[in-house]
Phi, psi and omega in degrees: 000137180257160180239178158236162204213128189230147139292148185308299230272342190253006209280009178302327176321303213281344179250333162319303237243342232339098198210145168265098175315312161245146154224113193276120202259327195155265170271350158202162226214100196268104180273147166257156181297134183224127199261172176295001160324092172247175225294325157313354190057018155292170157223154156266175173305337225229117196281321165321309193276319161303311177290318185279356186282292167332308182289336185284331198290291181331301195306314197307297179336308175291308188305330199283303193295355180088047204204155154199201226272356168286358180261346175314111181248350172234143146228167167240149185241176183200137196214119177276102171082060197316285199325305185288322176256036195251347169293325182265341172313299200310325154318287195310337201264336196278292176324332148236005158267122184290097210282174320296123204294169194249200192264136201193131180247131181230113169291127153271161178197158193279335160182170188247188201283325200263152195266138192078356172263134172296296158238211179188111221244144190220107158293131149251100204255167182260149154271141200243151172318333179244020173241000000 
């Protein structure tokens, strides 16, 4: 049996967007990409303030499926100008990711689904016997 999973603030999505922000298989739990994108569908100008927006959007996400961010064993990123904006991801991705880092691919790409977001980060976590 599959379950789905929302942020409270984001849980508008999942009938917008029609997607499961989280989807819990059993033993692993298929995050869809989520951006600096907030629930009104701003964004800010300020990609440091986007990318922690983006982690923050992630952390809800995780709490909501009962996770965190020491349960991520994949994540892939997606990048509007990688290069140039990639010192402050990394900032922002540091701050809540952890050694041990989970395995990570990060793409360029020319734009994303919401207008103005830098990237858009996509996860897969394991469930552990006591989450």
């Amino acid at each position: 049996m599959k379950t789905t999973y929302s942020a409270p603030g984001f849980a508008h999505f999942h009938d917008e967007w029609h997607l499961s922000p989280a989807l819990d298989t059993g033993e692993f739990v298929f995050f869809s990409g989520v951006t600096g994108c907030r629930p009104d569908y701003s964004v800010a100008d300020d990609p440091q303030t986007q990318f922690r927006e983006a982690f923050q959007f992630l952390s809800e996400t995780l709490t909501a499926a009962r996770l965190s961010f020491e349960d991520i064993v994949e994540m892939t990123t997606y990048h509007v100008d990688l290069r140039k904006h990639l010192g402050a991801f990394v900032k922002a991705k540091d701050e809540c990711i952890k050694p041990p880092y989970p395995a990570w691919s990060a793409i360029g790409t020319t734009e994303l689904i919401t207008e103005g977001t830098l990237a858009e980060i996509r996860v897969i976590c394991r469930r552990t016997q006591e989450t």
